[in-house]
C-alpha positions as CSV (number, residue, x, y, z in Angstrom):
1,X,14.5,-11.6,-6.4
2,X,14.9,-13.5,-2.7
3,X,15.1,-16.7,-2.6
4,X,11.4,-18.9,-2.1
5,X,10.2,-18.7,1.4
6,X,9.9,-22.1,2.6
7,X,7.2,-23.2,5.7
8,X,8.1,-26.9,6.4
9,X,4.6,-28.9,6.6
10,X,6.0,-31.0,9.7
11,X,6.0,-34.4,7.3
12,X,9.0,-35.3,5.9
13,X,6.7,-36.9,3.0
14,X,4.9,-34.1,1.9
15,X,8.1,-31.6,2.1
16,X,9.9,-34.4,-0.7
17,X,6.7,-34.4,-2.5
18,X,6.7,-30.4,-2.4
19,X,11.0,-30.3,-3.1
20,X,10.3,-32.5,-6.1
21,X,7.3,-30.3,-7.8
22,X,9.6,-26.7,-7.2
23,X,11.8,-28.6,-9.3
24,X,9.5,-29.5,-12.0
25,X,7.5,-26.3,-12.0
26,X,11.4,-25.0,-12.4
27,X,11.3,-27.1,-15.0
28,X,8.1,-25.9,-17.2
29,X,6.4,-29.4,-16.3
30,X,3.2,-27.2,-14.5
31,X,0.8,-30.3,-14.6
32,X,2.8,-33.0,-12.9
33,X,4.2,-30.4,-10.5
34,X,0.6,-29.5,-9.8
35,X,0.2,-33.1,-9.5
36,X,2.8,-33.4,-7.3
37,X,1.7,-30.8,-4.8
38,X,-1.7,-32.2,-4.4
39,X,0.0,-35.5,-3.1
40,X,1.6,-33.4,-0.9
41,X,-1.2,-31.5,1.0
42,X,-3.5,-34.9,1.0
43,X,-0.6,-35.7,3.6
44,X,-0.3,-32.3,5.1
45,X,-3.8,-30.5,4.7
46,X,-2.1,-26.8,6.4
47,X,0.9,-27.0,3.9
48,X,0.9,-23.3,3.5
49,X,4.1,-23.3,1.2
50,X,2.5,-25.9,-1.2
51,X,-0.8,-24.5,-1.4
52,X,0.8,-21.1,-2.4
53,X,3.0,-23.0,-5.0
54,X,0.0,-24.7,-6.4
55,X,-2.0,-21.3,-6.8
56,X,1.2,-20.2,-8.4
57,X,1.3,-23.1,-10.8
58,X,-2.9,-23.0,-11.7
59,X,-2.7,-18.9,-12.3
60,X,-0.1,-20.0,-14.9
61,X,-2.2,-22.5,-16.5
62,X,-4.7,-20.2,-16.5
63,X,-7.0,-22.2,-14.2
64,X,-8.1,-19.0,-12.4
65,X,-10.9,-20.4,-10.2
66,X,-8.3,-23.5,-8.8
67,X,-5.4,-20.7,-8.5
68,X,-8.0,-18.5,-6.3
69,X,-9.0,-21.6,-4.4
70,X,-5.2,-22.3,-3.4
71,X,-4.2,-18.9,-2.6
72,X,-7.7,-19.0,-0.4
73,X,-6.0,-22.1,1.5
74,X,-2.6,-20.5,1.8
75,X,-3.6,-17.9,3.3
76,X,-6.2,-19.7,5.8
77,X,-3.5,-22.1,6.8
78,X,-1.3,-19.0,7.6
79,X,-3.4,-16.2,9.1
80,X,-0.2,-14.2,8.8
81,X,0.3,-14.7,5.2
82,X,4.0,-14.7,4.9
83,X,3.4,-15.8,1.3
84,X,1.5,-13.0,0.3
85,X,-1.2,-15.3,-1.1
86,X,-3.8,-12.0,-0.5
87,X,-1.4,-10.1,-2.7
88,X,-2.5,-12.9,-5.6
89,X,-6.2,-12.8,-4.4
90,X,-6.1,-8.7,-5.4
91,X,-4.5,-9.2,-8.5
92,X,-7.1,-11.8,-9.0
93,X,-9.7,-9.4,-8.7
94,X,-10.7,-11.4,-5.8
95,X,-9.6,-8.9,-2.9
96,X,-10.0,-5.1,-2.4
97,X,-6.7,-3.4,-2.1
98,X,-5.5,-3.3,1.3
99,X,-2.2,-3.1,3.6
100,X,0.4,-5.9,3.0
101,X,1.0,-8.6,5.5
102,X,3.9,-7.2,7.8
103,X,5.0,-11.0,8.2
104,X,4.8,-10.8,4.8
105,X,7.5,-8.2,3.9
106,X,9.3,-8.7,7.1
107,X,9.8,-12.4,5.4
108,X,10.3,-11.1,2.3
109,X,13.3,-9.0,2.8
110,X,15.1,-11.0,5.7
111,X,15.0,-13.6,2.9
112,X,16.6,-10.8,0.4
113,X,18.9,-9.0,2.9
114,X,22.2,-11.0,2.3
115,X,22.1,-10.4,-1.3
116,X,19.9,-7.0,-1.5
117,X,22.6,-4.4,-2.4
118,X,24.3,-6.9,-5.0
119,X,20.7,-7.7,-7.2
120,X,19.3,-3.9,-6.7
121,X,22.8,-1.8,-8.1
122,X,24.1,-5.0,-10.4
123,X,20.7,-6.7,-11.7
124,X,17.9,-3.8,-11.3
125,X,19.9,-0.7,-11.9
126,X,18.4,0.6,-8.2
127,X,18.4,4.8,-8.4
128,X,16.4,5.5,-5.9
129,X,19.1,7.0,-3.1
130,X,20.4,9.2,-5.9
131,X,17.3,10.3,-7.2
132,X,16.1,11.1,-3.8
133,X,19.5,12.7,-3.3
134,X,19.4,15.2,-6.2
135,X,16.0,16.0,-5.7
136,X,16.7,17.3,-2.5
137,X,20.0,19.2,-3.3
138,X,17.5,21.1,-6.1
139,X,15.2,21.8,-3.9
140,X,17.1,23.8,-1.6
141,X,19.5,25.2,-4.1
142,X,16.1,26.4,-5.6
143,X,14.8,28.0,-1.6
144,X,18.6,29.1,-1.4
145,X,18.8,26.8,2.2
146,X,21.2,24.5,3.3
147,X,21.6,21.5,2.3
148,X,22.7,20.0,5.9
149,X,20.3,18.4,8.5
150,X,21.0,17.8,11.8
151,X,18.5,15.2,12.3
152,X,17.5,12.3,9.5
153,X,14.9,9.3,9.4
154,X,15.7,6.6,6.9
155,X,12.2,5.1,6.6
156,X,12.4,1.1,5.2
157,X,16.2,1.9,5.4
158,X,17.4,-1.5,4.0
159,X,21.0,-1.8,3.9
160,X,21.8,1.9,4.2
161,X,21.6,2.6,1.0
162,X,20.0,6.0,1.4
163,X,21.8,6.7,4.4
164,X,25.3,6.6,2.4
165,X,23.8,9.2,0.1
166,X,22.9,11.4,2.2
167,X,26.0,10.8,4.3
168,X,27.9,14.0,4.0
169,X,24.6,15.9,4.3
170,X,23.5,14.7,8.0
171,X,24.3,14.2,11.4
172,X,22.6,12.1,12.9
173,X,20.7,9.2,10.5
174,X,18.3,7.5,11.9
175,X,16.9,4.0,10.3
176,X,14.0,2.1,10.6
177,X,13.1,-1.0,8.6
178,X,10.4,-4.4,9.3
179,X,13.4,-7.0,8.6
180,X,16.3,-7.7,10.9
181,X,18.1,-9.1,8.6
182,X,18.0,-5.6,7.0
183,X,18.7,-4.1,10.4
184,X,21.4,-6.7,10.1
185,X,23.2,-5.1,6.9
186,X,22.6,-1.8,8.0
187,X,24.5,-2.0,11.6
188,X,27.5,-3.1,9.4
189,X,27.8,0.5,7.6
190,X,28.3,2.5,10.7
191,X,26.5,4.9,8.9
192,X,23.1,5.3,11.4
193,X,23.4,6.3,14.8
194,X,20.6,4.9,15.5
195,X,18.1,1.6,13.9
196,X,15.1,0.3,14.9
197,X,13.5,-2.8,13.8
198,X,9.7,-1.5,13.0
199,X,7.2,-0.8,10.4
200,X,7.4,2.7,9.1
201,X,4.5,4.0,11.2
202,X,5.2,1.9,14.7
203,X,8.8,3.6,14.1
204,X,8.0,6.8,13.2
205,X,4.9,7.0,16.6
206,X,7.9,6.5,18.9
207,X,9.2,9.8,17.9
208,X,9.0,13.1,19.5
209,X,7.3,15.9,17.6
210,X,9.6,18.1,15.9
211,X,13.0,15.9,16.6
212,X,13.9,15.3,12.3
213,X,14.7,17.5,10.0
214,X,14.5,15.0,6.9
215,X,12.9,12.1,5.7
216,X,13.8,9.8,3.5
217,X,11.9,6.6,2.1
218,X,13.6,5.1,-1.1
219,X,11.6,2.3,-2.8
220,X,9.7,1.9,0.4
221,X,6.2,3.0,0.2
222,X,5.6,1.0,-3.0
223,X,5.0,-1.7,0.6
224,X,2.4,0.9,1.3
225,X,-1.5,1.0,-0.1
226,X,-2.6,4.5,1.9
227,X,0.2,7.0,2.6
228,X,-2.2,9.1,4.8
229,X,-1.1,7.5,7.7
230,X,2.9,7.3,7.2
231,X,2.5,11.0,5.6
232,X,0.3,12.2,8.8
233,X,3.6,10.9,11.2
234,X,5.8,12.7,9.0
235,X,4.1,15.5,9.0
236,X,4.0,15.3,13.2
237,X,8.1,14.6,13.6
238,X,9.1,17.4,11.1
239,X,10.4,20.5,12.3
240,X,9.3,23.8,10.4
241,X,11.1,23.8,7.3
242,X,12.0,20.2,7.8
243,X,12.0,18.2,4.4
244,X,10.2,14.8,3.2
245,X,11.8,13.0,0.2
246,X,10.6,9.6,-1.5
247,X,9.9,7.6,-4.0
248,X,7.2,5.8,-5.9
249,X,6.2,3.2,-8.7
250,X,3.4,5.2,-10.7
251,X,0.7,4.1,-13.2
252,X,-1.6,6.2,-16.0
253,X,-5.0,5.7,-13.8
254,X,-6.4,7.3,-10.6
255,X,-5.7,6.0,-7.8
256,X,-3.7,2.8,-6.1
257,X,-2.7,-0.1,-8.2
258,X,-1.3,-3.7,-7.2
259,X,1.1,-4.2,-9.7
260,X,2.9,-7.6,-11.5
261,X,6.0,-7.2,-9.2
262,X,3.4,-6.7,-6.1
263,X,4.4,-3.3,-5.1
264,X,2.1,-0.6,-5.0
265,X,1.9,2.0,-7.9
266,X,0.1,5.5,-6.9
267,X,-0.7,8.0,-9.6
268,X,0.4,11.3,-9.8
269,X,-2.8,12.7,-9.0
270,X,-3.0,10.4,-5.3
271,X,0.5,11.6,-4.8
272,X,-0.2,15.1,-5.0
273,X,-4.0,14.8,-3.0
274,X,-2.2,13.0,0.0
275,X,0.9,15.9,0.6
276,X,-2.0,18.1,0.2
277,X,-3.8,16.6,3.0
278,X,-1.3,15.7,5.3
279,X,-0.8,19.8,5.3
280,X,2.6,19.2,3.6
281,X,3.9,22.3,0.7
282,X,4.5,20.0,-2.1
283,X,8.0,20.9,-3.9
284,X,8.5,18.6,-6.3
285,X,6.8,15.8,-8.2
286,X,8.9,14.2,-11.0
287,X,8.9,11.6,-13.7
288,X,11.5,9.3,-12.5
289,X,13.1,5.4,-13.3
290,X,14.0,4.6,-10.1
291,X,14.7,0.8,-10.4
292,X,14.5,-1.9,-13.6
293,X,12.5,-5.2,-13.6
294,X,12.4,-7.7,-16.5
295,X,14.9,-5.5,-18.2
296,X,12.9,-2.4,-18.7
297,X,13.0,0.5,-16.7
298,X,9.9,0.8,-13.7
299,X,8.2,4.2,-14.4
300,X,7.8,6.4,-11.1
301,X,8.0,9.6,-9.4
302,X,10.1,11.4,-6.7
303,X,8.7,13.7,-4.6
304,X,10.3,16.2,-1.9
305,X,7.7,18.2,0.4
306,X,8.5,20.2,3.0
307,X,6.8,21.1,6.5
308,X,5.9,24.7,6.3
């Protein structure tokens, strides 16, 4: 996973104190890297990066209420939350579910673009692009259409990976992603015509109605806690016919979930409810492994709709 974001605290004190307890939390030695930490925000009180580290460090000593108190700090010391220390505070049952921090994820994956392709193929077994790929070849082998689209939206496009998929099968690719440095990786493929740094639905709003003929989102609304919205924009830049294509992490309950990994898991059930109400003819809803983590394979679905 990317590397540890890092916020410097401004004193060069407390940022020694804070390098030296990473290395013993690193180490297993939670209390005196706990100990540690606390030496470094009594000389920098607005230390985001070592409150987060010391909420860390007290949710694995099971010291829940201290853990909730530091990830409280965090994320009042950075109102944007580039940690994600709200992320913890839901899976502390001390937050409702809501939208991630787009400083959050736009931090998280400029930190992982460098070395994105190489840990998702090599170290997580990443599928998504091909499952997304054969689920849309079915489909229209199944409607006896084409499988050839003029215009294509890559939405959370990463490094291209969907893009060089579907390469053979469209025109003109379009990609959109939060993180330059993703933008970054992208460019280097040649394989868009066009990218745009933006969240999925800022990008999406800046396109005309009718102008795509597929969409694709691999891996990327697992960043997303509602898909009404996204799904309603969708729906709106779709030609008739036009096809929608992504995938999800899934989980046995109703609902949304905040998982360990902090991606969003949607049920089968939600899935099927939100293509219903964006107005979108559900095609297919599958059972689907579309990454690894910890060494076992990340139960989700893949899902094509179509614009009727």
């Amino acid at each position: 996973m990317p590397l540890r974001l890092f916020l410097t605290s401004g004193d060069l004190m407390a940022d020694r104190r804070f390098e030296f307890a990473r290395d013993l939390q690193l180490k297993g030695d939670l209390p005196a890297a706990a100990n540690l930490l606390e030496q470094a925000i009594e000389l920098a009180p607005d230390f985001t990066s070592a409150w987060f580290a010391l909420g860390e460090i007290r949710q694995q000593l099971g010291e829940r209420d201290k853990a909730i108190a530091a990830f409280r700090e965090a994320r009042r010391s950075d109102p944007g939350d580039q940690h994600g220390a709200g992320l913890h505070l839901v899976r502390l049952g001390e937050a409702e579910i809501a939208e991630m921090p787009k400083a959050y994820v736009q931090a998280l994956f400029d930190q992982y673009a460098p070395r994105f392709e190489h840990t998702l193929i090599n170290d997580l077994g990443y599928r998504a692009p091909s499952l997304i790929f054969k689920a849309v070849l079915a489909s229209r082998v199944a409607a006896k259409k084409p499988a050839f689209f003029k215009h294509a939206i890559d939405l959370g496009c990463g490094t291209g990976l969907a893009a060089a998929a579907f390469a053979k099968q469209v025109d003109h690719f379009i990609g959109i992603d939060l993180s330059p440095g993703m933008i970054k990786q992208a460019r280097a493929t040649n394989l868009y015509a066009e990218l745009e740094v933006a969240d999925m639905i800022d990008g999406l709003r800046g396109k005309a109605d009718a102008s795509a003929n597929l969409v694709v989102a691999a891996d990327a609304f697992v960043y997303l806690s509602d898909l009404a919205p996204v799904l309603t924009e969708i729906k709106r830049v779709l030609v008739s016919g036009g096809v929608l294509a992504f995938t999800l992490e899934t989980h046995d309950g109703g609902g949304i979930m905040l998982g360990e990994g902090l991606r969003y898991a949607h049920s089968a059930e939600y899935a099927r409810g939100a293509i219903a109400k964006a107005g979108l003819k559900l095609l297919t809803l599958e059972s689907a492994w579309p990454r690894n983590e910890n060494n076992e394979p990340v139960r989700g679905l893949v899902v094509v709709a179509e614009k009727t």
